[in-house]
N, C-alpha and C positions, 0 to 999 in steps of 0.2 A: 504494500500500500504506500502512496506516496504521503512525501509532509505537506500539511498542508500548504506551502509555499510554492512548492517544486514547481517547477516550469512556469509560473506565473509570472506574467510581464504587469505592465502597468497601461497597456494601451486600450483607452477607450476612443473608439472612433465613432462618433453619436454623428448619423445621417443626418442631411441636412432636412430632409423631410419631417426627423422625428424632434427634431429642436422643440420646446415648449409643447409636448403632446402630451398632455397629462390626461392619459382616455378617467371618465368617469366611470364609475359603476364597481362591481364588485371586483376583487383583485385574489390572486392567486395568494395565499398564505404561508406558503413556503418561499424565505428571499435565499440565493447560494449567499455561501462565504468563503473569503479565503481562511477564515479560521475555523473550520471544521474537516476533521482525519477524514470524513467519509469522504470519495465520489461524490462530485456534484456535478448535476443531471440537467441540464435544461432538454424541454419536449416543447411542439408548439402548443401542444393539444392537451386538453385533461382526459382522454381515451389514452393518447399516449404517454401522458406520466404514468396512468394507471398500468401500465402495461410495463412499465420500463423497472415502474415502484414492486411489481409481482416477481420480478425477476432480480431485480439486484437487490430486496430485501433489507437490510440492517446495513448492509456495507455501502447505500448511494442515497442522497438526499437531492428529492426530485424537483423541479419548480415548471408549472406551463406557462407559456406565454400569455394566452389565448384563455384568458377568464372562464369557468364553470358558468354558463347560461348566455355567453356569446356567441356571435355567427364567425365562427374562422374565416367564411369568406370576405369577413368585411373588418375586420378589428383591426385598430393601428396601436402599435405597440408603443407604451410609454417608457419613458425614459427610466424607472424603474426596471423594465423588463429588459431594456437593454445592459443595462448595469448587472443583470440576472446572467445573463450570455457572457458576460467578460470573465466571470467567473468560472461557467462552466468547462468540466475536462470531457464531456462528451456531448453532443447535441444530436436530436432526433427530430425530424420532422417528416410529416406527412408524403410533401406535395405533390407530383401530379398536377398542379396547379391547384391542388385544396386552399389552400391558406395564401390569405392576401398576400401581396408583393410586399409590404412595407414590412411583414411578419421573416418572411424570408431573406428579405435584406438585410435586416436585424441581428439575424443568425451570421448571413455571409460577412457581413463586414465587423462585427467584434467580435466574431471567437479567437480566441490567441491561434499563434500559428501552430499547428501539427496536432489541434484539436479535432478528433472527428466531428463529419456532419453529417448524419446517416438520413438519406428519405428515406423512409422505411416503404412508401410503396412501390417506388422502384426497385431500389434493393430484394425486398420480399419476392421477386421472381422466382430467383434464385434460389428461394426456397421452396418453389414448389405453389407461389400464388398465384392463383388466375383473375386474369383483369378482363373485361368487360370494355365495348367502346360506352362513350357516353351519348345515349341515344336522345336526342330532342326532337318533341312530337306537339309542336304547339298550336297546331289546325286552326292556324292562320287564316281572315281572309284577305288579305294581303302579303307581299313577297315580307321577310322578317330581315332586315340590312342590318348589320353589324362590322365590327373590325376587326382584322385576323391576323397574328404573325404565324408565317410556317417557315418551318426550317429551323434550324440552330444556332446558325451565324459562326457555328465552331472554325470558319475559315478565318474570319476576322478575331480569333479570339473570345469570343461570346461565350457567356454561362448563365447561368438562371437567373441573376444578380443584374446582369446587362437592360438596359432600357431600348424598346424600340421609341421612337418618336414619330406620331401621324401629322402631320399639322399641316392644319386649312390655310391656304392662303390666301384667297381668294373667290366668290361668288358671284356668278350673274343671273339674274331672275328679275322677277316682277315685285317680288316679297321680301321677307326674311328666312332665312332659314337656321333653324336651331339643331343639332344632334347632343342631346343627352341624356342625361344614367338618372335615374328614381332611384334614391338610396332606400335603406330600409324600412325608413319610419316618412317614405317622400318627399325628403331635402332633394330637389335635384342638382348636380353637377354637371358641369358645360363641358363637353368636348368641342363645338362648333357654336359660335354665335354672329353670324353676320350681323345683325341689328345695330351692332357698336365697332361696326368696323373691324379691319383688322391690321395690323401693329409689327412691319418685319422690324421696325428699333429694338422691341426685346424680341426676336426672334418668332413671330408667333405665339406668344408665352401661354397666352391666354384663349387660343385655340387651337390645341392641342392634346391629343390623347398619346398615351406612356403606357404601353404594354410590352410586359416581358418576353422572352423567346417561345416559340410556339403555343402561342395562346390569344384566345380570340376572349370579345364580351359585346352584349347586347344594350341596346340604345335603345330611346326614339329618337324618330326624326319629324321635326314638326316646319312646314310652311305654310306662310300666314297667306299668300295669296294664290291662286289658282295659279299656273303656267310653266313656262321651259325655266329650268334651274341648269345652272354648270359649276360645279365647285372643284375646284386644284386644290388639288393635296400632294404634299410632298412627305417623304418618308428619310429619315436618318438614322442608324444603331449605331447608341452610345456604350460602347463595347464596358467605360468605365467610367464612372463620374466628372474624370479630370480627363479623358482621353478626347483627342476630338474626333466629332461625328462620322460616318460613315454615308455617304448619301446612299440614298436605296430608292430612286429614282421620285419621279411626278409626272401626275395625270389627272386629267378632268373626267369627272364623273358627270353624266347628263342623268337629270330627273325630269320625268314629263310627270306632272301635279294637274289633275283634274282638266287632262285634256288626250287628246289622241296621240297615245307612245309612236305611231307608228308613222305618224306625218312632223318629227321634230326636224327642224329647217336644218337643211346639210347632211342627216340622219338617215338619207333612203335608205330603205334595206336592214336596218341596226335590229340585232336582235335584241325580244323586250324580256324582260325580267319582271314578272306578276306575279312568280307564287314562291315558295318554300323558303328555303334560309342562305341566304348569300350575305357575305362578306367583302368589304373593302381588303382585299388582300397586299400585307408589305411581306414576299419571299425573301431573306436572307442569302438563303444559296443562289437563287438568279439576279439578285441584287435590282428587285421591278417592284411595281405596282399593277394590280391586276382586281379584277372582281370573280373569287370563289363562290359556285354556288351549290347546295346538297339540292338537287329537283326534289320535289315533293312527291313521293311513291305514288301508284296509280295503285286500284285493285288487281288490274292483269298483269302487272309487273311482279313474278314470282322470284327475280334478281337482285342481287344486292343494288339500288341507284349510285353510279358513280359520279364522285365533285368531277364537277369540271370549270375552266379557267377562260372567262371574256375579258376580252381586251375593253378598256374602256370607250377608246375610241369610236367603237362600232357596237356600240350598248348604249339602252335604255333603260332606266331603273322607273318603273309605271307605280305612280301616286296614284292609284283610283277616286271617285267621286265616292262612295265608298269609305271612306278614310277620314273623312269630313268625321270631325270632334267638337264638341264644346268646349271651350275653357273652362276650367272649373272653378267657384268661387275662392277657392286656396289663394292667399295671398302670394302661395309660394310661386305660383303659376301664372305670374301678373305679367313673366317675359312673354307667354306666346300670346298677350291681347286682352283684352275687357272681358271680365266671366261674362258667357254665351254666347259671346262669339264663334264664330268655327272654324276649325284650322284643318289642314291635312295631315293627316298623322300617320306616321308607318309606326305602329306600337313596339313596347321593348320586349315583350312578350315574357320576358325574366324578369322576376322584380326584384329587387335589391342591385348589388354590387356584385356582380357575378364571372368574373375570371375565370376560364378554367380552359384545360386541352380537350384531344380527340377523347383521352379515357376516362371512366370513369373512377375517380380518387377516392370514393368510401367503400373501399377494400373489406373494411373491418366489419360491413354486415353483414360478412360470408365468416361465421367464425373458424371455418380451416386456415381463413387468409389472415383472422389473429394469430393464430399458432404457427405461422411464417414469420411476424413479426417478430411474435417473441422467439424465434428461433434465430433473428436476424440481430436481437437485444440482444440475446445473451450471447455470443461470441465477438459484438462490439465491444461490452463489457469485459469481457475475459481480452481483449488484448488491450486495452488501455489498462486493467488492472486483474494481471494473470496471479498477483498470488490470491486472489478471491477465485479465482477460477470453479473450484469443486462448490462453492454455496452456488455460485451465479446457477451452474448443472445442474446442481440439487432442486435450487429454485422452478428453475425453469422445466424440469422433469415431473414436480408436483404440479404447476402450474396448466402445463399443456394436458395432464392430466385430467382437472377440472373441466381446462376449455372442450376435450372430447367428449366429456358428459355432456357440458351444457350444448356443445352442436348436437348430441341425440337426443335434448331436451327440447331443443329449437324444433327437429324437425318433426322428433313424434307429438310435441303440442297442434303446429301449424296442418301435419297431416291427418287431427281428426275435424279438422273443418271442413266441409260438403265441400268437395272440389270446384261445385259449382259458385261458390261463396267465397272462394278463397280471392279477391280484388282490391286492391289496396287505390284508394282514392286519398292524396292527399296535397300540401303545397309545399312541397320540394323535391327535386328530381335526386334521392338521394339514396334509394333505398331500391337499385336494382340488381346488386348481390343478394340481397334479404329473398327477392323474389327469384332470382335464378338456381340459388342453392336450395330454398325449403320449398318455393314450387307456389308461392305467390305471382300473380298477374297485377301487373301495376297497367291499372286502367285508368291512370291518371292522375296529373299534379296541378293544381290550381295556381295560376303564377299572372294575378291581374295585374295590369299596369295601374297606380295609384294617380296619376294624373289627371285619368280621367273614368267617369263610371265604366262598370264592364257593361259590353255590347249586351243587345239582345240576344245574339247569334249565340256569345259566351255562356251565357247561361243557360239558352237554350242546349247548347250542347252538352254541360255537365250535367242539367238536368235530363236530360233524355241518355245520358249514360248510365245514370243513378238507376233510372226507371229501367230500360230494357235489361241491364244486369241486376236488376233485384238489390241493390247495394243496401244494407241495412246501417251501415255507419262511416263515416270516415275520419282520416284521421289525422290530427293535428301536434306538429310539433314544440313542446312546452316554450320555447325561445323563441318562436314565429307564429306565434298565435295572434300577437296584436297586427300581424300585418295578412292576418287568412279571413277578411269580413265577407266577400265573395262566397268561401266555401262554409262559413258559417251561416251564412243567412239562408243560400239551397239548401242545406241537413235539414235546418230547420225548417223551412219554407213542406220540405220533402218528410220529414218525420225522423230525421235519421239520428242515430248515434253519434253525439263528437268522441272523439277516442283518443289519447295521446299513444304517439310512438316517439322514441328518439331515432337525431339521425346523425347529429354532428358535437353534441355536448351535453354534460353532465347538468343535474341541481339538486336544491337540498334536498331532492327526493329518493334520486337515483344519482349515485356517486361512484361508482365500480361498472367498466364493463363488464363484467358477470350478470349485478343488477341489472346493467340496459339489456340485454340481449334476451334475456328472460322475460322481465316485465316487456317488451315488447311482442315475444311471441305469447306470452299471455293476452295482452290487451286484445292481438290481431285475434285470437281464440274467442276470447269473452266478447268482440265486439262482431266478429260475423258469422258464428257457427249458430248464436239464436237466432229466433226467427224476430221479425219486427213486432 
């Protein structure tokens, strides 16, 4: 075991990002130190302290980043947590793109050097984990536009740490034109604001989206007037804070807004973009700008639908009439116009702050794909501190022990619910290991855009899912309930059960994944195996 000094430097290098971030709410209770014999442990997760605390036992003193009753996708790490990581001799986190960038930055930029940084669901391959792509099914009726980085930029140097940078430089239309992000509790954030100009003195500062290496996130896009839009965007990867940019080219994006995509002047011929989920794409490796799009599957299409790649030049992004919204009386929403007014809107179709890649990152609802984790802990641990070696084993052999009960707890609970019953309705796309391993159908996740009421179409849709599958309850997650009034109002509206599951963190309910995994296939039991 080492002293507690050993290897300790003195360098904290506090992002500029998290300067003055003192997040509110509740705080992880465990701080590291340099004056304690144990292992000290930073995780980003309170699944993963939990996970890390079963395994190294008595010999590691764990701390998560990422608060008990917060959304990892969206939490910004305060400067206490950073202080947390200077300390730590081994770090664990999730990603996948799970956990916000400012969380994993946190980790990349103060650990001392020749500290591990294990993603555990990466890593967890190698153990034998099976990953899942991340499927989004949001029966849109409109195309769903977003931003996408692909590739790695590993030729440039690039790592998970590196910023891509989109920025608008330019629009011409009839309107304005807004693209932005509905946080959790509907603060929105600008990535695009024509309205107020825009500003190459600071660089585009202030219209610009920062997304990491292969990873996209969803918007809206709102213009205030009917007609032909053209917005330049230019793309640069900041390999490292201090490094300069790499250009990754520019190009004009044409929008036809409540008019005919197919007559846009100079546009003969351009193919139009109306329906499924395409992306402003910045590739990395081809060093371009492009628009990815996933086609929206047909019924006679028994094939995987493959993305494929339009040139912007020779594209049309179609605003339907259609699309037409009111503003809502929110003050917060006073950029797109006077409440009642009506704008065009391509909705975000994701609500909150939602980053993430091709896969899906909640590994751990598959509990075999725990017992990879902890297979992936506990030999992290035994080589940063091998003479604890035989407990970390010992640990970790009771451990996975437990976990292989509770996976035949999961699955004989979940498989005496009427197969016909078994449908998981609820608002976060989080839970499709849960359903792939014990034999759950996730017939859906509720994800309203807050900005403005959900459609008639939307509801109509949930509720005629609810009805034709008999769904007797659905079900909501304890940390995202203040933002599920959508699927609360149909249950009710419909007769139905609300039912908690967990999908991303703990509370002072349920504190162990053990507890989650179980009170989960309990609830999903108790809540669809009655009849209504």
């Amino acid at each position: 075991m080492r002293t507690p000094a050993a290897g300790r430097g003195t360098r904290l290098l506090v992002l500029p990002l998290l300067v003055g971030v003192l997040t509110a709410g509740c705080r992880s209770e465990v701080t590291l130190s340099a004056h304690d014999e144990r292992l000290q442990v930073v995780a980003t997760t309170g699944i993963l302290r939990d996970l890390a605390s079963q395994v190294g036992g008595d010999r590691v003193r764990v701390s998560a980043l990422v608060p008990d009753g917060a959304d990892p996708h969206s939490y910004e790490p305060s400067l206490r947590d950073v202080r947390n990581v200077v300390y730590a001799d081994v770090a664990f986190s999730n990603y996948l793109l799970l956990e916000e960038q400012a969380v994993v930055k946190a980790l990349d930029a103060n650990l001392r050097d020749g500290v591990p940084n294990v993603s555990l669901a990466e890593g967890a391959v190698k153990y034998a984990a099976e990953i899942i792509p991340l499927v989004e099914d949001v029966s849109l009726d409109t195309i769903w536009l977003g931003m996408r980085v692909r590739g790695t930029g590993e030729a440039h140097g690039a790592n998970r740490s590196s910023d891509v940078l989109l920025r608008a430089t330019a629009v011409e239309g009839p309107g304005g034109l807004v693209a932005y992000l509905t946080g959790s509790f509907g603060d929105p954030s600008f990535y695009v604001d024509s309205t107020d100009g825009f500003d190459p003195g600071n660089g585009y500062r202030d219209d610009t989206a920062t997304l990491p290496p292969d990873a996209h996130t969803h918007m809206s896009w709102a213009f205030t007037e009917p007609g032909v839009y053209r917005l330049t965007m230019r793309a640069q990867l900041a390999v490292t804070p201090d490094s300069a940019p790499v250009p990754m080219g520019e190009q004009v994006f044409t929008f036809a807004v409540g008019v005919d995509p197919h007559s846009v002047p100079g546009m003969a011929g351009a193919a139009v973009l109306d329906a499924g989920h395409a992306d402003i794409t910045v590739d990395l490796d081809q060093g371009r700008l492009y628009l990815l799009v996933d086609p929206e599957p047909r019924p006679e299409q028994t094939h995987e639908v493959q993305q494929r790649a339009y040139e912007p030049a020779s594209t049309v992004i179609e605003v339907p009439n259609r699309a037409l919204r009111e503003v809502p009386g929110d003050r917060r929403f006073r950029f797109l116009g006077r409440p009642g007014t009506q704008v065009h809107q391509l909705p975000q179709a994701v609500l909150g702050r939602h980053v993430h890649g091709e896969i899906d990152p909640h590994l751990w609802q598959n509990v075999r794909n725990a017992i990879s984790y902890v297979e992936l802990i506990r030999d992290t641990l035994i080589g940063v501190d091998p003479e604890g070696a035989a407990e970390y084993r010992a640990n970790a052999v009771t451990y996975v022990g437990e976990l292989e009960r509770l996976d035949g707890f999961v699955r004989n609970t979940i498989a005496r619910i009427p197969p016909s019953r078994r449908h998981l309705v609820t608002t976060h796309d989080a839970f499709g290991y849960l359903g792939q391993a014990y034999g759950i159908e996730i017939s859906g996740f509720v994800t309203p855009n807050p900005a403005t009421e959900p459609s008639l179409a939307d509801r109509r849709r949930l509720t005629e899912t609810i009805r034709n599958l008999d769904i007797p309850a659905v079900f909501l997650e304890p940390n995202l309930a203040a933002r599920s009034t959508t699927l609360t109002e149909v249950a009710r509206e419909e007769g139905l059960r609300i039912c908690r599951i967990y999908g991303d963190t703990f509370d002072d309910d349920v504190t162990t994944y053990l507890q989650m995994m179980r009170f989960n296939a309990e609830s999903l039991h108790d809540c669809l195996a009655r009849t209504r």
